[in-house]
C-alpha positions in Angstrom: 26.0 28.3 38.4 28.5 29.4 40.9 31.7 28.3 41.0 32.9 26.3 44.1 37.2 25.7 45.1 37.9 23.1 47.5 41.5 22.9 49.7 42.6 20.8 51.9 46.0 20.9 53.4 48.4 17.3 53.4 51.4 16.1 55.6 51.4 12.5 54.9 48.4 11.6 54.2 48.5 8.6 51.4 46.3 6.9 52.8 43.4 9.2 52.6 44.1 12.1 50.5 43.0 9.8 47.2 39.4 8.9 48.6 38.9 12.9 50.0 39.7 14.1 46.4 37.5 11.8 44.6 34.4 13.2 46.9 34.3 16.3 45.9 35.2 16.4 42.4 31.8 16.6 41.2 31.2 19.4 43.1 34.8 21.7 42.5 35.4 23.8 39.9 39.2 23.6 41.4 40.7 21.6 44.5 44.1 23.3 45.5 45.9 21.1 47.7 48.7 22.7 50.1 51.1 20.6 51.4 53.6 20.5 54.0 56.7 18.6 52.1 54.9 15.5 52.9 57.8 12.5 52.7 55.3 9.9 51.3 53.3 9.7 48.1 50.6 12.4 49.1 52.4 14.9 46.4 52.4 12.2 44.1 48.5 10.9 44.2 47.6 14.9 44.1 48.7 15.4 40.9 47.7 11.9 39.4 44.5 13.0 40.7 44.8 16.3 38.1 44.9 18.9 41.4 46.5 22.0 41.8 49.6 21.3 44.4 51.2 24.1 46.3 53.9 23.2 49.1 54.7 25.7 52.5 56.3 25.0 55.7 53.2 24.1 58.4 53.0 26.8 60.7 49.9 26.1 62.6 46.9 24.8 61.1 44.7 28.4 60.9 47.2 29.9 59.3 48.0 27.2 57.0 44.5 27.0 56.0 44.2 30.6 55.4 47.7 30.6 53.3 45.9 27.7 51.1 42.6 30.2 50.9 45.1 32.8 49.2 45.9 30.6 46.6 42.2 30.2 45.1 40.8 31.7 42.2 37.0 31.7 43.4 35.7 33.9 46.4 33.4 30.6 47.8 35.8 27.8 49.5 34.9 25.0 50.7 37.5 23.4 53.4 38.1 20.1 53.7 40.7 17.9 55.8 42.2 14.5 53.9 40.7 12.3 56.5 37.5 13.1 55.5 34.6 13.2 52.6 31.2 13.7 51.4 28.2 11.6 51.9 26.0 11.5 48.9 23.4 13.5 50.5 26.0 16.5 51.4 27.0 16.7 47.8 23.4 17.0 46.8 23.4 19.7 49.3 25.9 21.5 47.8 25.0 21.1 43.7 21.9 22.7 44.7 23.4 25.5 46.1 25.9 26.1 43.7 23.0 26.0 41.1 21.1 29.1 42.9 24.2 31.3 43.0 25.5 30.4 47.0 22.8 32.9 48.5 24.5 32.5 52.0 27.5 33.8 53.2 28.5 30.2 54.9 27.3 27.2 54.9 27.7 24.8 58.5 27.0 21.0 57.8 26.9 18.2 60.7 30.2 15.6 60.4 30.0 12.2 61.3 32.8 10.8 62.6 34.0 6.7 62.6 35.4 5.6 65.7 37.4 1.9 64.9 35.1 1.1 62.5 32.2 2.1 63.7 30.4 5.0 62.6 29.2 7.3 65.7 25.5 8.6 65.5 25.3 10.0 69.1 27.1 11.4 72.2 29.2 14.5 72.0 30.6 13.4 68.3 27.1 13.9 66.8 25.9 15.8 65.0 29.5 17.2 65.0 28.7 21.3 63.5 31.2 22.4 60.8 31.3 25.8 59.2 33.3 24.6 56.0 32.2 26.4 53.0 32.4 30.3 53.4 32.7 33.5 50.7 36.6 34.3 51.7 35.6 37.9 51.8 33.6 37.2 54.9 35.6 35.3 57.0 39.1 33.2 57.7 40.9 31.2 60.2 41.8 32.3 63.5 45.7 30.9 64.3 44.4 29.0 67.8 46.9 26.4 68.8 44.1 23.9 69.1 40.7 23.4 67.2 41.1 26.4 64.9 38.3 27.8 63.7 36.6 30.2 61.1 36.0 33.9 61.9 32.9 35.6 60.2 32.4 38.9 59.6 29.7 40.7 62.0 26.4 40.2 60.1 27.6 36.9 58.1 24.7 35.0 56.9 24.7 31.3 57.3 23.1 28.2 56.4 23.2 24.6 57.4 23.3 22.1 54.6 21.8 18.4 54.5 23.7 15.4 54.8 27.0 14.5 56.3 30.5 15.4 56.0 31.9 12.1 56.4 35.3 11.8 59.2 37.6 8.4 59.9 38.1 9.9 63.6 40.1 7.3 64.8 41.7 3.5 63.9 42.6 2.5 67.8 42.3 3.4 70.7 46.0 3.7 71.1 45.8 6.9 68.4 43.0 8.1 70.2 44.5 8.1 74.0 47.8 9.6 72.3 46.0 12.2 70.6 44.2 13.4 73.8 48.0 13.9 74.9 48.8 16.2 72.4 45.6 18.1 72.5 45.3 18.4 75.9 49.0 20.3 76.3 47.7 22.7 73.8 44.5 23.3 75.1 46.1 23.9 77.9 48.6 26.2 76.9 45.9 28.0 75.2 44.1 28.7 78.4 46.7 29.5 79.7 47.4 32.0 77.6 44.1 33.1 78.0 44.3 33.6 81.5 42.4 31.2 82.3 43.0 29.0 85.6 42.3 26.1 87.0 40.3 25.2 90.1 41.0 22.0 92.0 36.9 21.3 92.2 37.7 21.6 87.9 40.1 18.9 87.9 37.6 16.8 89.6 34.4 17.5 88.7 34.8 18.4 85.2 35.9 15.2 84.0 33.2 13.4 85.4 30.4 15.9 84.0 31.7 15.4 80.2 31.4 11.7 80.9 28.1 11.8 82.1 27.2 14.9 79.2 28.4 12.6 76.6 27.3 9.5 77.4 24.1 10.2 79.5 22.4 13.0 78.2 23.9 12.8 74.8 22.7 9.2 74.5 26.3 8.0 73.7 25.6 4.7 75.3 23.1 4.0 72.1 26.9 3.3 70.2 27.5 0.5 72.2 31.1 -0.1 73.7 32.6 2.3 71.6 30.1 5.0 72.8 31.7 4.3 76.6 35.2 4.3 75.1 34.8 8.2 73.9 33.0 9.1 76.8 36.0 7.7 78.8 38.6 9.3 76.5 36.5 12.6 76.9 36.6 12.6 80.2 40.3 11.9 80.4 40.8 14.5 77.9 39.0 16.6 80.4 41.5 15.8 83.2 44.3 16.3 81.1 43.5 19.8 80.2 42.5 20.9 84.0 45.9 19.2 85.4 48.1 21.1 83.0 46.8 24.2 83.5 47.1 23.7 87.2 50.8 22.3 86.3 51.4 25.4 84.1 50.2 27.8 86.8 52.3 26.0 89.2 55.5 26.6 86.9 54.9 30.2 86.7 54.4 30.7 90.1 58.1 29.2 90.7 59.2 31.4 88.3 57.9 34.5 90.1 59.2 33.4 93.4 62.6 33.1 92.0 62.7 36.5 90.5 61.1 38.1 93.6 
């Protein structure tokens, strides 16, 4: 059978890091948790739960992800955040691959996210693709400010995986609006970077499409209230983004006029 590590990376999280570990033990051969000198009891429940813990300084989530990969004894990983866990059907998924030798170079699963409660079956949140078990010899973490992702090789096989990755998304819609603050300045930032710019008919018309994406054609109205409450905090997210990349662009702009 081949052998499987599991890491997640921690900064404060007490109140989820106990449930995440207890999902995949029956499917890790080691879980190495990395944190980032968490001032709670996350250390603490790690090692009650019989984990390996390793502590760094957070330097963006990519690159502490790939420092945590480095730390592993087995060349399969699977990558897991605290806030989330395994439905019964994903670890079934998984034991049976495990039992055939991993013939895949990565395995993608869907994630299903709870919104307040509520778990969300539809919209833009479902099925929510995550590449999250990979051979570390194939791929890593890119260090993107926002929504890091994994990097395969050039002819990486892959392989999607039955059932869901299980994710508490969200308690209020307070944390949700503030987290579209956050994500929004580095998203834009990001594009920024990119060289991307942004159009006024963007900053208008944008939002309003990734309402209508996510809760029209993505049937997000079958969730109910909750369903129009992402769809509303998508589009806003949308606006966000657009208006501070036009802000960004703005700033620079002074700059060069000053220096000319």
């Amino acid at each position: 059978m081949q052998t499987l590590s599991v890491v997640v990376i921690t900064y404060n999280e007490e109140r989820n890091i106990g449930r995440c570990i207890d999902s995949v033990k029956d499917i890790a051969d080691e879980i190495i948790v990395l944190d980032s000198f968490s001032t709670d009891a996350t250390p603490e429940i790690v090692q009650q739960k019989g984990c390996v813990l390793h502590q760094r300084i957070f330097r963006g989530y990519g690159a502490q992800k790939n420092a945590a990969a480095a730390l592993v004894s087995n060349d399969y990983i699977f990558f897991i955040d605290a806030d989330e866990f395994l439905s019964d059907g994903l670890k079934e998924s998984i034991h049976t691959q495990k039992k055939f030798g991993f013939a895949f170079d990565g395995y993608t699963m869907n994630r299903l996210n709870n919104y307040c409660g509520q778990w969300i079956r539809h919209g833009s949140w479902y099925p929510d693709k995550k590449l999250r078990i990979i051979n570390r010899k194939k791929g890593e973490w890119n260090n993107a400010l926002v929504h890091e992702s994994i990097v395969m090789e050039n002819g990486a096989t892959l392989f999607h995986l039955k059932g869901d990755l299980l994710h508490y998304a969200y308690d209020s819609v307070e944390e949700h609006i503030t987290k579209n603050n956050s994500y929004s300045e580095l998203s834009a930032q990001l594009l920024f970077k990119k060289g991307k710019r942004s159009k006024k008919f963007k900053i208008i018309l944008n939002p309003f499409w990734a309402f209508v994406h996510s809760y029209i054609f993505r049937l997000g109205f079958l969730d109910g209230f909750n369903g129009f409450i992402i769809a509303i905090n998508l589009s806003h997210l949308t606006f966000l983004k657009y208006i501070k990349l036009h802000q960004l662009e703005q700033e620079s702009k002074k700059v060069k006029d000053v220096k000319r």
